[in-house]
matplotlib code that plots the C-alpha trace (Angstrom):
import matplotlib.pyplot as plt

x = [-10.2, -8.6, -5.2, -3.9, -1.4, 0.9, 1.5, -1.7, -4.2, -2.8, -3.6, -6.7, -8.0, -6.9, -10.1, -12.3, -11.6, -12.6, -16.1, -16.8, -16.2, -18.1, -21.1, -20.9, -20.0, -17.2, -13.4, -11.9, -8.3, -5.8, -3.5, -0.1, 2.8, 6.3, 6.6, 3.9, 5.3, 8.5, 7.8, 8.1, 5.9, 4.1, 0.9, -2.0, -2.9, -7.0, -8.1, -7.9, -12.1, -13.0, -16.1, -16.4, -17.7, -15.8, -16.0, -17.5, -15.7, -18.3, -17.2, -18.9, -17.3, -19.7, -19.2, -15.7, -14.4, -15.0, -14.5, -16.6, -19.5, -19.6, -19.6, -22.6, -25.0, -23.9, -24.5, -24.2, -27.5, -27.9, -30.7, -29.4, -29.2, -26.8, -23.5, -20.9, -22.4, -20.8, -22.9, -26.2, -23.1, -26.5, -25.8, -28.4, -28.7, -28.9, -32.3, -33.5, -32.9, -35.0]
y = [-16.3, -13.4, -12.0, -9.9, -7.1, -6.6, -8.6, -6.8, -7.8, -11.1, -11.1, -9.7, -11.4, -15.0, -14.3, -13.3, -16.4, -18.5, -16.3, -16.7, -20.4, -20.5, -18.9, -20.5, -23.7, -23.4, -23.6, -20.1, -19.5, -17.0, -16.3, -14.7, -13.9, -14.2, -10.7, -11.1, -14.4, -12.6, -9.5, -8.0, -5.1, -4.3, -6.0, -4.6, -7.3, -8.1, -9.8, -13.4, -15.1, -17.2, -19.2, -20.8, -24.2, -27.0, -28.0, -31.6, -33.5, -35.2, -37.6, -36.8, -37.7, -37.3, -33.2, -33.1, -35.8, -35.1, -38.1, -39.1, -41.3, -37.9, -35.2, -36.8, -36.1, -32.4, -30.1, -26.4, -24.9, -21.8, -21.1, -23.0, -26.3, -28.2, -26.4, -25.0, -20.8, -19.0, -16.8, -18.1, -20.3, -22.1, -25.8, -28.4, -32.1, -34.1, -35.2, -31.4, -32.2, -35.5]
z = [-4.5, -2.6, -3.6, -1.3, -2.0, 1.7, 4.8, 6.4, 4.0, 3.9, 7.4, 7.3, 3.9, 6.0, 8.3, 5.8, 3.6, 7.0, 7.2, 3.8, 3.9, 6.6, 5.1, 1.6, 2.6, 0.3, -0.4, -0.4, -2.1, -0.3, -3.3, -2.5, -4.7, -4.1, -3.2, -0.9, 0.8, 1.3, 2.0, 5.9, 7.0, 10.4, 11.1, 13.2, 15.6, 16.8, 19.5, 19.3, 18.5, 21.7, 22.5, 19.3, 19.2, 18.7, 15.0, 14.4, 12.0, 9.2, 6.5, 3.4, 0.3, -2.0, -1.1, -1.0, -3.5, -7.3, -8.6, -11.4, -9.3, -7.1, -9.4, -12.0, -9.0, -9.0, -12.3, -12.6, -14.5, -16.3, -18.5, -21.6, -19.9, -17.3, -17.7, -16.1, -15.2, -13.5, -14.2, -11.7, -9.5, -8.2, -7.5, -8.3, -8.2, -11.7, -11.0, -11.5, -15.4, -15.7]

ax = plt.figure().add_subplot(projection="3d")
ax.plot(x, y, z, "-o")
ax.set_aspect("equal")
plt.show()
């Protein structure tokens, strides 16, 4: 989660979230408060990224749905057993534990 503190790390922190996503395969949170959101201050443009592929669309909902059925496949391990570490944040399939 990034939380930024003016309009131009709100604009810069907004293109880091996509590279991080990008390299974690992972949701990234742009957190703003409402003096943030409605603030007004200058902001330092960059060039525009070009010659990026165009992204493929794959349904997988057994990544991106946690329901129940989904998330039993998916445990978080630490080194007392399957549970919730954020500690390692390593993912590993349930069958890792059989």
């Amino acid at each position: 989660m990034l939380e930024p503190s003016d309009s131009q790390e709100c604009k810069d922190f907004t293109r880091l979230a996509f590279d991080i996503s990008e390299q974690f395969d992972t949701p990234v949170m742009l957190r703003t408060t409402t003096r943030t959101s409605h603030g007004k201050s200058i902001v330092t443009l960059e060039e525009p990224v070009t010659g990026l592929p165009i992204p493929k669309l794959t349904r997988n909902a057994a990544k991106f749905v946690m329901l129940p059925g989904n998330a039993r496949s998916v445990i978080r391990l630490s080194k007392s057993g399957p549970s919730s570490s954020r500690s390692t944040g390593k993912i590993f399939p349930s069958t890792a534990w059989k």
